[in-house]
C-alpha positions in Angstrom: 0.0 0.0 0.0 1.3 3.8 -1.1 1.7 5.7 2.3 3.2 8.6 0.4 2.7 11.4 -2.5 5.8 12.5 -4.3 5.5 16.9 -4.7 3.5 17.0 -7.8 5.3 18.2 -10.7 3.6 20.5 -11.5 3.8 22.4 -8.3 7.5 21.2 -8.4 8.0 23.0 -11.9 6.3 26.3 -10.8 8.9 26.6 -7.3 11.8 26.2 -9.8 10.3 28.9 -11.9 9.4 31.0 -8.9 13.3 30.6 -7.9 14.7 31.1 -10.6 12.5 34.8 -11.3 12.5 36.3 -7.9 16.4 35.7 -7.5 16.9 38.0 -10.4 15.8 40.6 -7.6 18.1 39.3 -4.9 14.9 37.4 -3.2 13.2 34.3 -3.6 11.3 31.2 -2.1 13.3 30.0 0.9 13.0 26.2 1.2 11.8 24.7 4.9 13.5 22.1 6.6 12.8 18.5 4.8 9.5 17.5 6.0 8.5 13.7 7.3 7.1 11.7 4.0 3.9 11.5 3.4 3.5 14.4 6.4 1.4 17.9 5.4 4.1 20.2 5.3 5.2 23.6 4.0 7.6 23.6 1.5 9.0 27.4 1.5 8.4 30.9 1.5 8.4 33.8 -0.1 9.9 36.9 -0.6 12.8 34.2 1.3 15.1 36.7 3.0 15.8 37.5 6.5 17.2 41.1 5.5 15.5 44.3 3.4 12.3 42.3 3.0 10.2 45.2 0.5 7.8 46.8 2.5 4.8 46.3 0.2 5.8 42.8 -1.3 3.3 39.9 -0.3 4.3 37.0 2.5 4.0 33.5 0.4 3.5 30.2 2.1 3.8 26.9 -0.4 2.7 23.5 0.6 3.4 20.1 -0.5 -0.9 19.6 -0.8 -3.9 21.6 -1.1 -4.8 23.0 2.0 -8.2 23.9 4.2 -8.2 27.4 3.2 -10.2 28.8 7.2 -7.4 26.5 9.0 -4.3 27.7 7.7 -6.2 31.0 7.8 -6.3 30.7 11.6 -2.9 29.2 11.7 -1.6 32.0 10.5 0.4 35.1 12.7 2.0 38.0 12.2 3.8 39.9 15.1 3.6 42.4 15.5 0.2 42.5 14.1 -0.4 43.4 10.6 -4.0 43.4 9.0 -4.1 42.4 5.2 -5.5 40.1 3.1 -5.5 36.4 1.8 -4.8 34.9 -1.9 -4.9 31.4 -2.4 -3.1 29.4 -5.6 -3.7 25.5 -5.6 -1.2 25.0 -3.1 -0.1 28.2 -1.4 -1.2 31.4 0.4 -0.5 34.8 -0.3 -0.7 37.4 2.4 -0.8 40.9 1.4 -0.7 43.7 3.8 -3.3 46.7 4.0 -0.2 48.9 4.9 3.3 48.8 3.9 5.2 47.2 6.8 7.0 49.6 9.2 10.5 50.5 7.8 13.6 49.1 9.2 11.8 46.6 11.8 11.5 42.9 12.9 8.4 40.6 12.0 7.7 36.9 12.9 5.8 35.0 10.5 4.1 31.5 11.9 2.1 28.9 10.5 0.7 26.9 13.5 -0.1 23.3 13.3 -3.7 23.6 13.6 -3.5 24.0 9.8 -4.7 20.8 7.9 -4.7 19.9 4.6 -7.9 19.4 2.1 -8.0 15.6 3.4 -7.7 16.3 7.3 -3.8 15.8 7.7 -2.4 18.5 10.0 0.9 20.3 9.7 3.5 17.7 10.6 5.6 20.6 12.1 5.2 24.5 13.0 6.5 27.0 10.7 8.2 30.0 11.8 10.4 32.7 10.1 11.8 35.7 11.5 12.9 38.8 8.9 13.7 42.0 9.0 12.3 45.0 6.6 14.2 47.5 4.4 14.2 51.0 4.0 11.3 53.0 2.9 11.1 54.4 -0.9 13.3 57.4 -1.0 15.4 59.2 -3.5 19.5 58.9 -2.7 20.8 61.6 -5.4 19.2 63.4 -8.7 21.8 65.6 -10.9 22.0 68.4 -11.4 22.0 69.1 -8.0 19.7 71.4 -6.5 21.3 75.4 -7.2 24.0 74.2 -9.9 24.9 77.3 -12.3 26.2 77.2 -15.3 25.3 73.4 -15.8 26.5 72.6 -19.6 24.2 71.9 -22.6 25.2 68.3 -22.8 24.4 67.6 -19.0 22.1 64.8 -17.9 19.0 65.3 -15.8 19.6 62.2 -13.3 17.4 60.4 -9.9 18.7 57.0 -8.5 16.8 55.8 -5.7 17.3 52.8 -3.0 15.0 50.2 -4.2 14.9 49.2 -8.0 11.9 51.0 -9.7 11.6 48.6 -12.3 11.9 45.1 -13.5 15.4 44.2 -15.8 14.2 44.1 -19.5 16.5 43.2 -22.6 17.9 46.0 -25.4 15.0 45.4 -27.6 12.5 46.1 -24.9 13.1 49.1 -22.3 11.4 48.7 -19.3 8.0 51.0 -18.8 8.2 53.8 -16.2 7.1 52.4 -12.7 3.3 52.9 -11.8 2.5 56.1 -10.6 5.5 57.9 -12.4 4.7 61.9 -13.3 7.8 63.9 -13.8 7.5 67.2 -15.0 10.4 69.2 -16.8 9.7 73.6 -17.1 10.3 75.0 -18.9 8.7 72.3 -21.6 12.4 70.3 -22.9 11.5 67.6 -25.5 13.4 64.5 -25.2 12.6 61.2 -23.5 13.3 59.2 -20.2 15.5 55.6 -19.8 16.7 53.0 -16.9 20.3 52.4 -16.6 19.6 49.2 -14.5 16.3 49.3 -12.3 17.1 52.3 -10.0 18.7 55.2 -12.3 16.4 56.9 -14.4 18.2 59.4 -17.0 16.9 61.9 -19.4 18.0 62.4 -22.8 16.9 65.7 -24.0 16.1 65.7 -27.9 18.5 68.5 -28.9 20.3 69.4 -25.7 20.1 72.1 -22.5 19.0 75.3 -23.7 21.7 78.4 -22.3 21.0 81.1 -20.0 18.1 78.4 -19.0 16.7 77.8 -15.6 15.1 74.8 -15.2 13.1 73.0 -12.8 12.3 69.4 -12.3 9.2 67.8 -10.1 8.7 64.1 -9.2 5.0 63.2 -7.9 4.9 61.4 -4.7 2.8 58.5 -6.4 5.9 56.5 -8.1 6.0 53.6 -6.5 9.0 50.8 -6.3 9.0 47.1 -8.0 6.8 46.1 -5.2 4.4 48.8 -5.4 5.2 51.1 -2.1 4.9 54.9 -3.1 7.5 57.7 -2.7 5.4 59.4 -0.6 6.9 63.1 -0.9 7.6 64.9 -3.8 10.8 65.9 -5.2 11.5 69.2 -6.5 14.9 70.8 -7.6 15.6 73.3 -10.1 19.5 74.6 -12.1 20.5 77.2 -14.7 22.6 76.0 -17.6 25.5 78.4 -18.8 25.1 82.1 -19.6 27.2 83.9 -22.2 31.1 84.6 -21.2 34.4 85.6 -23.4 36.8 82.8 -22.9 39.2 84.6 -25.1 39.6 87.8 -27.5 42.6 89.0 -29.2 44.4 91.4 -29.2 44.6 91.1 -25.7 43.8 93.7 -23.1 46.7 96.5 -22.9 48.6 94.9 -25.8 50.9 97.4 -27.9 52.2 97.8 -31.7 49.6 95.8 -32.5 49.1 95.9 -36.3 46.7 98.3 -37.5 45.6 96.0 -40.0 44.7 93.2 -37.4 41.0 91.4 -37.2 39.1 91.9 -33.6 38.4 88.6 -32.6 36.2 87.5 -29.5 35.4 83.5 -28.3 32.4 83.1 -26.3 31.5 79.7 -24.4 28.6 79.1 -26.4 26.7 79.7 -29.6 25.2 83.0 -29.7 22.5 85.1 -31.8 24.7 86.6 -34.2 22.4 89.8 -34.7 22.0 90.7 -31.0 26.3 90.2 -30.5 27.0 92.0 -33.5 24.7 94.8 -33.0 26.0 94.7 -28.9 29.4 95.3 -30.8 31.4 98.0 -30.9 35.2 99.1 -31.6 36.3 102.9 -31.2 39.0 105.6 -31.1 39.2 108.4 -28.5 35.0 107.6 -28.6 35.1 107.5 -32.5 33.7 104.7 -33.3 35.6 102.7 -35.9 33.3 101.0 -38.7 34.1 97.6 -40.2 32.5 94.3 -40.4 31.5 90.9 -38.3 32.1 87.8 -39.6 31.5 84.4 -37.8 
């Protein structure tokens, strides 16, 4: 007589899968202690880390059989407390909280042995984990910083933040901006947005920086991570890109016996209108102005 049930493999196939997904993200489904053959037992869990466990990120329990849904309900603890919700699969629970967990603290999840599966056979064993949480969502740098002059036409409007935003993707298919993503840029600077990795979003203006420009940037409190916890505060910074200067001119300031015959030249830092320079322009003798010609 057959006193035992190998793990289905199906359920077998979708743990490997489940492994092999979530440890792209430096988490997974943590394997429990072998269990007694034949005994109702739980197989692992998931997000399967004691550290930085996300604060939003559901609390999965897999079994090795379908379970009475109102036991392991009732089995079930959380402390310190933390109201939520269940999902079932065929062979696993889900919990999700109402509210993200408390930053930077210690929960204890159990799964008593008053849980039973579909046919009546109780949890061999108790279940217990013990994990920490992570930060909250925050921003940990955006470029330019907040107040930068003079802030090049080819610079790159920047935020990283601690948690990735988004999920890896390939070259032929960037990842989507994270739900709840509104970024404003004023003035108006066409262009579009990218992920370098899952937590650096970059800017790539169309043309470049306008000069003489000050901008500001604004980040609405509703992006939320990978595991769908908000930013909670807004982010707001602002910079000016470089105004017109004279990096060089010849002939120099005080020079002497300088040919008569010489051309005036001036170098600015940037392009510039060539009707308002010119017309801004002027070259004199004792307050006699000298007439001539601009060329760029």
């Amino acid at each position: 007589m057959r006193v035992a049930r190998a793990i289905p493999r199906r359920l077998a196939l979708a743990l490997s899968a489940l492994a092999l997904l979530s440890g792209a993200a430096g988490w997974g489904v943590q394997p429990a202690p072998a269990a007694t053959l034949g005994a109702t037992a739980v197989l692992g869990w998931s997000p399967g880390v004691a550290r930085n466990v996300p604060l939003t990120v559901p609390l999965t329990v897999y079994f090795n059989r379908a379970m009475d849904r109102a036991s392991v309900q009732r089995a079930w603890s959380i402390s310190p407390a933390v109201a939520g919700s269940f999902r079932w699969g065929s062979t696993s629970v889900s919990f999700r909280p109402a509210h993200a967990l408390r930053a930077a603290s210690v929960y204890r999840l159990s799964v008593g042995t008053t849980a039973r599966s579909t046919t009546g056979v109780p949890l061999g064993s108790p279940f217990a984990v013990q994990f920490s949480t992570g930060d909250a969502l925050r921003v940990t740098s955006y470029s330019p910083r907040d107040g930068t002059r003079a802030v090049p036409a080819s610079g790159l409007i920047s935020i990283t933040f601690n948690h990735p935003m988004v999920a890896l993707a390939g070259l032929s298919q960037p990842p989507a901006n994270p739900r709840g993503w509104s970024l404003s840029i004023s003035p108006r600077l066409a262009g579009h947005g990218s992920w370098l990795g899952t937590s650096t979003w970059v800017f790539h203006p169309k043309i470049s920086l306008q000069p003489s420009t000050h901008y500001s940037v604004s980040l609405g409190p509703e992006a939320q991570d990978a595991w769908g916890q908000p930013l909670g505060r807004r982010l707001h910074w602002s910079f000016s890109t470089l105004t017109p200067e004279v990096i060089s001119r010849t002939p120099r300031n005080g020079s002497q016996f300088v040919d008569p015959h010489t051309t005036v030249t001036v170098t600015f830092n940037q392009p510039m209108d060539h009707a308002a320079t010119a017309a801004a322009f002027s070259l004199s003798l004792g307050g006699t102005k000298i007439s001539g010609s601009v060329s760029w």
